[in-house]
N, C-alpha and C positions, 0 to 999 in steps of 0.2 A: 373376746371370749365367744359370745354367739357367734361370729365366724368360724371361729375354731370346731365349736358344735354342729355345724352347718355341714362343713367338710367330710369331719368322722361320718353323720351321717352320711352324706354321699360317699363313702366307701365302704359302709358296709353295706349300702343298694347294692354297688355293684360289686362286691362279693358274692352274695346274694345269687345275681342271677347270671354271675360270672360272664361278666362284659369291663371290659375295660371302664377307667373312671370316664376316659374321654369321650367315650360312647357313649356314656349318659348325660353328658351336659347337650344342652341346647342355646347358651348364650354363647360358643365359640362359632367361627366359620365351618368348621367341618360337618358332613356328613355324619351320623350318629354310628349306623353300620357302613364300614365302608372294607368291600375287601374283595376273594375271587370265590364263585362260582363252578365247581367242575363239573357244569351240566352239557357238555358236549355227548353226540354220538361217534362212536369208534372206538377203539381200545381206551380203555381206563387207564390213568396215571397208575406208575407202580409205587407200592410202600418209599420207597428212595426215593422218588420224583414229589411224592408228597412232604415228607418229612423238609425238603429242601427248599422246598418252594413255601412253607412254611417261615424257614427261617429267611428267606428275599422278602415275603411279606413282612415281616415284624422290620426291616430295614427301612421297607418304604411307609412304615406307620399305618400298614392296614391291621384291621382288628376281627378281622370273621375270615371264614373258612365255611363254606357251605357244600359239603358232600353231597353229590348228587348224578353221578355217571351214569347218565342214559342206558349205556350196556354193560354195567354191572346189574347181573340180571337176579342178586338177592335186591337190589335197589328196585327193579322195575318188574320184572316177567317172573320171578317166585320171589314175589315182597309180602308173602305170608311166611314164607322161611327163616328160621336162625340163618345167623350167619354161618360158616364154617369155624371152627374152631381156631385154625393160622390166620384169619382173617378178622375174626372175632380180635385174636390179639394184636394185629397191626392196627387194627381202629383204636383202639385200648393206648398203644405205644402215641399214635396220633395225637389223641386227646391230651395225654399227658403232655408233651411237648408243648401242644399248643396251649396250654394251661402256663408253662412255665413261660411263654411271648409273649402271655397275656394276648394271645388270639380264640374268639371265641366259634368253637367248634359245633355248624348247625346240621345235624342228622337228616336228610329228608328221604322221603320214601315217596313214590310214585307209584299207585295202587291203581288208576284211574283205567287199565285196560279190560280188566275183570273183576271188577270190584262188585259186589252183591248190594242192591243198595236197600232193597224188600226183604221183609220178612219170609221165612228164618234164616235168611240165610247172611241178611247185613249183620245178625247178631253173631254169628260165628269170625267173619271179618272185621267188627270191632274188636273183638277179643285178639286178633290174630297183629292187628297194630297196635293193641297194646301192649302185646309180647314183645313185640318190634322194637317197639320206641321203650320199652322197659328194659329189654337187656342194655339199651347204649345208656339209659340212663345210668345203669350198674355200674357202667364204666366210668364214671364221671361227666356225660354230654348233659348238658342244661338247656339246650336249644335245641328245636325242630322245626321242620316244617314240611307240608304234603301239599304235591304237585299233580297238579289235573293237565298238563298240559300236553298238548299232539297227542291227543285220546281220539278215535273216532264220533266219539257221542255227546249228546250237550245234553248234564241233568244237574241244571246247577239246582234245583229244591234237594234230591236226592246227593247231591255232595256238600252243600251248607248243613243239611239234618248231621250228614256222616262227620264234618268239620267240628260242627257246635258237639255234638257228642264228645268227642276225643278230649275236646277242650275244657268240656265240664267234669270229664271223669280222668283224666291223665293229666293235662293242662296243668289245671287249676288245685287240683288237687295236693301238690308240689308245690309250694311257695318258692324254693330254689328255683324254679324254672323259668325263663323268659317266653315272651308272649312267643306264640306259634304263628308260623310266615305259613301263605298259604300262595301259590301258584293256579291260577284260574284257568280254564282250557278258552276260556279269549281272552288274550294276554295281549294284547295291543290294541292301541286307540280304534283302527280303521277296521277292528273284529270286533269289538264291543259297541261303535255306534257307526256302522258305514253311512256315508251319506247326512252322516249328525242324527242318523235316529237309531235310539238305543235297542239292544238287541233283548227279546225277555229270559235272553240266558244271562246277562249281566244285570239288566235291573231285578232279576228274581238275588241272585247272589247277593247282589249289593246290598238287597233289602232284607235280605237274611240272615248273613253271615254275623253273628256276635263282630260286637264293635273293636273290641281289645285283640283280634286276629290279623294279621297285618299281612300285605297283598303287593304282590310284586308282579310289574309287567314289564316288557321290553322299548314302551314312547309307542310312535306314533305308527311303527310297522312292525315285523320282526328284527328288520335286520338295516333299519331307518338311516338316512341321511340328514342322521343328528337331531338332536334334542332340544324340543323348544319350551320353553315355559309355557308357551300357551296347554302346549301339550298336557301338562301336568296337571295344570291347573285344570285342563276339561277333562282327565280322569281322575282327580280328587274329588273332584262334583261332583262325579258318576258315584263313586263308592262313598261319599261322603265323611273323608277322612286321607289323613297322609299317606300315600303310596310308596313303596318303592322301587326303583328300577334295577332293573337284569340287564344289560348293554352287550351286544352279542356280537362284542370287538375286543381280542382279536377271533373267535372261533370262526373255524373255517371247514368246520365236519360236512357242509354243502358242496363245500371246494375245495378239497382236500391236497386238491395239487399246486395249489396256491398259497402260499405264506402271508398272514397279516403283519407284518414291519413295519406300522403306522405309528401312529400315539391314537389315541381317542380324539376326534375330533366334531364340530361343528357342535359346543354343548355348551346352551345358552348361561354365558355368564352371570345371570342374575338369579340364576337356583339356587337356593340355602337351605339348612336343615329344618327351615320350616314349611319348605316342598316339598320333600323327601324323604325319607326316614332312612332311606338305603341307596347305597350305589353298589352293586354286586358286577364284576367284568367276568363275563364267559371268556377263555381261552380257548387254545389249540388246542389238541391232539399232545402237541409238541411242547412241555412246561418249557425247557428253556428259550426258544425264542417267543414264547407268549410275555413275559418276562419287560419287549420291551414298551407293546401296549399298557399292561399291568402298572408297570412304573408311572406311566402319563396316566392312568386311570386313577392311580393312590393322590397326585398332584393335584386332581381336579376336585377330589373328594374332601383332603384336607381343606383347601380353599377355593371353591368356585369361581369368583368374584377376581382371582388372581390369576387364572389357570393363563396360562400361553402353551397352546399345541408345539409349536416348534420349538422352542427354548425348552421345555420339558423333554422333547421326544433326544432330542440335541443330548439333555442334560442324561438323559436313561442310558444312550447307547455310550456318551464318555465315560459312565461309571460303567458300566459293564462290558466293555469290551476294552480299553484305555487307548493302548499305542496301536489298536486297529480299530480303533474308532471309523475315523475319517474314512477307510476303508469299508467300515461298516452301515457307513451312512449312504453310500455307495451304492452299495446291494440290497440295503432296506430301502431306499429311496425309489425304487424299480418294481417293490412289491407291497403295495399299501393299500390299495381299491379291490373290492369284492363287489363283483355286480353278475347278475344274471335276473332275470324274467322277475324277479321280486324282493333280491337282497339290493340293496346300491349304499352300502357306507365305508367309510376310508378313505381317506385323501387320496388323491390321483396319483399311477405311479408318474413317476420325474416329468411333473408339466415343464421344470423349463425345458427341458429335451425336447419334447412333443411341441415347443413353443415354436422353437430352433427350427425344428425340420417343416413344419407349416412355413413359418417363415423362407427359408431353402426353396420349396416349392412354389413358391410364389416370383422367386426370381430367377429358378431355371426354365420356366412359364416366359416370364417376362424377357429372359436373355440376356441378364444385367450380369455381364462376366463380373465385372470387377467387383461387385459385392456379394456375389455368387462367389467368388472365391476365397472372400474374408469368410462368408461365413462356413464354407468347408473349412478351413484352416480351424476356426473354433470346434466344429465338429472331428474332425480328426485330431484337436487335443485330449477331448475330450473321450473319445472312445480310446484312446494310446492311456490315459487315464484310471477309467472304467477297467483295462483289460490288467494294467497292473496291478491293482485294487484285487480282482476277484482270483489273481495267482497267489498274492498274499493271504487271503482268505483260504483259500485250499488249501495254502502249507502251513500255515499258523493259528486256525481258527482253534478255539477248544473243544475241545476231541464231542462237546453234548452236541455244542449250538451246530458244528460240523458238520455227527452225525443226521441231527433234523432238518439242515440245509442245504446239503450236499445235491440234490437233483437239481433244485431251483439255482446255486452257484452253477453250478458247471452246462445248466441252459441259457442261463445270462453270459454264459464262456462263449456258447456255442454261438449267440445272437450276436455277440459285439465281435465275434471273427465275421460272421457274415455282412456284419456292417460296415467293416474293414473294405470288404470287396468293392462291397457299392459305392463306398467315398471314395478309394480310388479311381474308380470309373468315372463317376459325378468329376475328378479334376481337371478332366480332359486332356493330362497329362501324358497319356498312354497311349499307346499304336494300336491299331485296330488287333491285331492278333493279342496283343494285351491284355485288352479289353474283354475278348472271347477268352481267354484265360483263365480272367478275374471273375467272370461272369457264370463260367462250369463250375469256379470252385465254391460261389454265392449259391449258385443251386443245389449244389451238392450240402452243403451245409444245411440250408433252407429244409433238405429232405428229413436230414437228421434234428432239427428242431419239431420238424412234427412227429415225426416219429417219437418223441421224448415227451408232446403233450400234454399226455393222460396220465403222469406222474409228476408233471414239474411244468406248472405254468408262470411266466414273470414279466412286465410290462408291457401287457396285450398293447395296450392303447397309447402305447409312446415309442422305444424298442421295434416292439412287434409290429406295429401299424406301420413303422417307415419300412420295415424289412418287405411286408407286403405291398407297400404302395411301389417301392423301388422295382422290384419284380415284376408288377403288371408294365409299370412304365418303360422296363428298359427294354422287357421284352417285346413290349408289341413294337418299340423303335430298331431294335435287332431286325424283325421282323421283317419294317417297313425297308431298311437300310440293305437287306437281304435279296426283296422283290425285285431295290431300286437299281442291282448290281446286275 
């Protein structure tokens, strides 16, 4: 009987503050909020692309939905404004949906670039977010939360005052409501203590901010090469209280010519929901192929402790793609690493490939014909492969993931013809006029892969790096073979 009482209670909490039951327990493995983020820059998902990916989430047992599109600019750049009226009711229709998935729907607003934070004029701005966050409450939203992040300025006294305000007078005010998520503009470990020493924008915050506001950051970088507990645990210290994370895989609005195909990786098995309070994944641009991070990200969320990157990421593209699976793993396997000057996360594209050809060059170095030619043989299976793969995909992919993938397929088309060329040069099989043959049409190709760059990038560092090593190499021996004539 006291069971039974126990229960009912626990459902009417979480009617209450309209979170699922599962989100409020903390004796299970799961993440408490666990779900996607639309906090990318670049076009905003449309009403259709939300609604949809709504119902993929309630599939994979995610329970939040956190509104927050950088350039939707009533979100960011007039976030003192109503919304539009058609928009107004597309939030409205959201909401409801997501009420009936039992997903809960968190409003945020991003004030931080002209935000007044001095008299009189903070007081016209508090009124203008409580308008804000009042009308979505009309519509049924129970959850919010405000983002200081990639603001020019650091005034974490003058955005805790503005924080705790909100919270005392709109917050709180609303029993229905769940606590208010707050995004800090240092938002990762190596911005809030470089060097291990804390910065007095985050110990001011930390020290300010009402304890029951709950605070979300990205680990150890923006855009980190995976998540360590240590990590957590040295900014739980810092804020002195549970954190949670924003994970900003698969989003790719830094590199937009590149598709994230990964799963979520490198994410210390031993986080539980008593390190955490949230696992939130930033996507694409692109809802349907973000879809297959997202999957491995709901996998990791439900049970930490359990998580396998590849059996998940395996398990995401068989359910969503089926009889082009295998084909699909293909072309996701070729676009999974985001790196540049300060992002580095995603598994590498196709190490064994890049393993292969390392290997290759080590023993046309060496001049070991005969296992120089076992290992073309594997390589020309393997791109005869690759190149069936990616015709199947252009003629039977569904018409979403197609339209979003279409440049990076048909560059990956473009590189495994060019690779085509170079292995059969590499065979030695060929007559020198052949070879010169094979060799104009490798370049010729090579031209139109750069040329298509800046719209469709796909295994710089495996792919791409043999197409260029092969190049420097054949040609300066062209060269040499030219002078020797």
């Amino acid at each position: 009987m006291k069971m039974k009482l126990f229960l009912l209670a626990m459902a009417s909490l979480a009617l209450i503050f309209q979170l699922p039951l599962s989100a409020q327990a903390d004796n299970g493995p799961e993440i408490k909020l666990r779900g996607v983020v639309e906090g990318f820059y670049g076009t905003p998902w449309n009403h259709a692309q939300r609604l949809d990916m709504l119902s993929f989430m309630a599939s994979q047992k995610l329970n939040a939905y956190i509104y927050a599109p950088k350039d939707d600019e009533f979100h960011r750049k007039f976030w003192r404004q109503p919304y539009p009226a058609d928009k107004y009711q597309e939030l409205a229709e959201l909401t409801q949906k997501a009420k009936k998935l039992n997903i809960d729907i968190i409003f945020a607003v991003s004030p931080g670039n002209d935000i007044d934070f001095n008299p009189p004029g903070c007081y016209d701005d508090r009124a203008a977010m409580v308008n804000k966050l009042m009308a979505m409450y009309d519509i049924g939203i129970r959850h919010f939360a405000l983002f200081f992040d990639d603001i020019p300025t650091l005034n974490a006294k003058g955005q805790a005052e503005f924080v705790n305000w909100i919270n005392d007078n709109f917050i709180k005010t609303r029993p229905d409501i769940a606590p208010l998520i707050l995004v800090p503009t240092e938002y990762h470990l190596h911005q809030m203590a470089p060097n291990g020493q804390v910065t007095e924008y985050t110990k001011t915050l930390a020290n300010s901010l009402q304890n029951d506001i709950m605070v979300l950051y990205t680990g150890s970088e923006v855009c980190p090469d995976g998540l360590k507990l240590d990590t957590v645990r040295a900014v739980n210290q810092l804020y002195g209280k549970k954190m949670g994370i924003w994970w900003n895989y698969p989003v790719s609005d830094y590199m937009k010519e590149k598709l994230a195909l990964g799963p979520v990786d490198k994410l210390d098995k031993r986080l539980t929901n008593k390190d955490i309070f949230a696992f939130f994944i930033n996507p694409m641009e692109k809802p349907e192929l973000s879809k297959i991070a997202i999957a491995t990200g709901a996998d990791f969320a439900l049970n930490p402790a359990d998580y396998d990157e590849k059996v998940a990421w395996d398990q995401a593209i068989q359910d969503q793609y089926g009889q082009l699976a295998d084909d699909m793993k293909i072309f996701a396997n070729h676009s999974q690493r985001l790196e540049n000057n300060w992002a580095h996360i995603g598994r590498r594209d196709a190490p064994e490939l890049r393993s292969m050809y390392f290997g290759l060059w080590k023993l046309v170095e060496a001049k070991n014909t005969i296992p120089k030619m076992a290992m073309l043989d594997k390589l020309t299976e393997n791109n005869k492969t690759r190149a069936r793969a990616i015709s199947r995909l252009l003629k039977s992919l569904p018409t979403k993931a197609l339209n979003e993938g279409k440049p990076q397929l048909e560059q990956l088309q473009r590189m495994t013809e060019a690779e085509k060329y170079a292995l059969l040069i590499l065979q030695d099989k060929t007559t020198k006029k052949q070879r010169t043959e094979c060799f104009a049409k490798f370049r010729e190709i090579k031209e139109q892969i750069a040329a298509n760059e800046s719209t469709a990038k796909i295994s710089e560092e495996s792919l791409g790096k043999f197409i260029n090593d092969f190049d420097g190499w054949y040609g300066a021996k062209s060269e040499e073979m030219n002078s020797n004539d």
